[in-house]
VMD Tcl script that draws the C-alpha trace (Angstrom):
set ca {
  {76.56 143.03 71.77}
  {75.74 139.32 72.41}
  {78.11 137.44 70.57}
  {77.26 133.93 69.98}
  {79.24 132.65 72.45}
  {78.66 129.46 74.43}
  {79.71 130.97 77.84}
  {79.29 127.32 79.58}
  {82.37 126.06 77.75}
  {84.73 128.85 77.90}
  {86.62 130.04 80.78}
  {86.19 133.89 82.11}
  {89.80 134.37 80.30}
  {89.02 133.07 77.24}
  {85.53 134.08 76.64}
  {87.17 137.79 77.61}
  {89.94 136.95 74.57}
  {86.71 136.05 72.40}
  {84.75 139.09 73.07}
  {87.77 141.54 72.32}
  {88.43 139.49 69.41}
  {85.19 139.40 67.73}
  {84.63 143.30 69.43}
  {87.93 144.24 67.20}
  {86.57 142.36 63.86}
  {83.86 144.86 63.97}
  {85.61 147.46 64.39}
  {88.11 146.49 61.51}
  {85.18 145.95 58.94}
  {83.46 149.04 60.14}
  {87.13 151.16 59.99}
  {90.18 149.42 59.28}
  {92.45 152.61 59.54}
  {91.11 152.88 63.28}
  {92.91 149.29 63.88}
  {96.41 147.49 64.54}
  {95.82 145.03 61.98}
  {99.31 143.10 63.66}
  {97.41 143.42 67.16}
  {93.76 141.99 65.57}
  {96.28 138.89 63.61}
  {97.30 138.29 66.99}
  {93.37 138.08 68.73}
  {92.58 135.89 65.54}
  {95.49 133.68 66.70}
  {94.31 133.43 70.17}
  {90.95 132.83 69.01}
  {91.61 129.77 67.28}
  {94.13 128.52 69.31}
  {91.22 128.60 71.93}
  {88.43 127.15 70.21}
  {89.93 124.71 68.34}
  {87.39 122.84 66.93}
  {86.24 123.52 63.74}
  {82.69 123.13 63.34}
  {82.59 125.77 66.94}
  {84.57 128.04 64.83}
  {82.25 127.70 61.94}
  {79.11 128.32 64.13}
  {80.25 130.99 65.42}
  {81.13 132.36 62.44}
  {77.80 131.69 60.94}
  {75.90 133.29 63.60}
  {78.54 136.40 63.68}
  {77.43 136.93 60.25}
  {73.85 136.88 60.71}
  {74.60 139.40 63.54}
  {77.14 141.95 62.07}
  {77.33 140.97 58.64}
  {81.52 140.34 58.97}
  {82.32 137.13 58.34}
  {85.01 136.01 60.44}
  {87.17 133.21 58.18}
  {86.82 135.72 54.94}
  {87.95 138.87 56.49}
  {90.79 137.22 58.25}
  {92.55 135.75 55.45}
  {91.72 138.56 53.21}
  {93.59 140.51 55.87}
  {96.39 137.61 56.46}
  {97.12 137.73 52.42}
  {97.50 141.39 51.90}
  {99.72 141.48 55.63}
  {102.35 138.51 53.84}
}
mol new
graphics top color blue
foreach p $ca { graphics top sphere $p radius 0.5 }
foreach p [lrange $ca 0 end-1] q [lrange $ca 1 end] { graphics top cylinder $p $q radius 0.2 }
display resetview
């Protein structure tokens, strides 16, 4: 899948750390018994840490949406509340 990624900004690393991220999410929504939900906390981690900036994150998550229908920010903290 094309994610929408902007692969100027990103380095070959992180845009890899993206794409497994955002490749897991899917997975999770589509199966979450087929998923290490510790290991997919720990991409979301990464994630942020290497975006931060907050309107890229909330691009990204709008067009992820429009794409997969998972919406990144709601299924993570649904998934960081019931993991507390």
């Amino acid at each position: 899948m094309d994610y929408p990624i902007d692969y100027e900004t990103y380095s070959t690393e992180e845009i890899i750390v993206i794409v497994e991220f955002l490749s897991m999410l899917e997975q999770f929504a589509a199966s979450p018994a087929t998923v290490d939900q510790q290991v997919l906390i720990h991409k979301y981690k990464q994630y942020r840490d290497i975006l931060n900036n907050l309107s890229e994150e909330k691009r990204i998550d709008r067009e992820f949406t429009q794409l997969t229908n998972v919406p990144i920010y709601k299924t993570m903290q649904t998934l960081l509340k019931s993991s507390s």
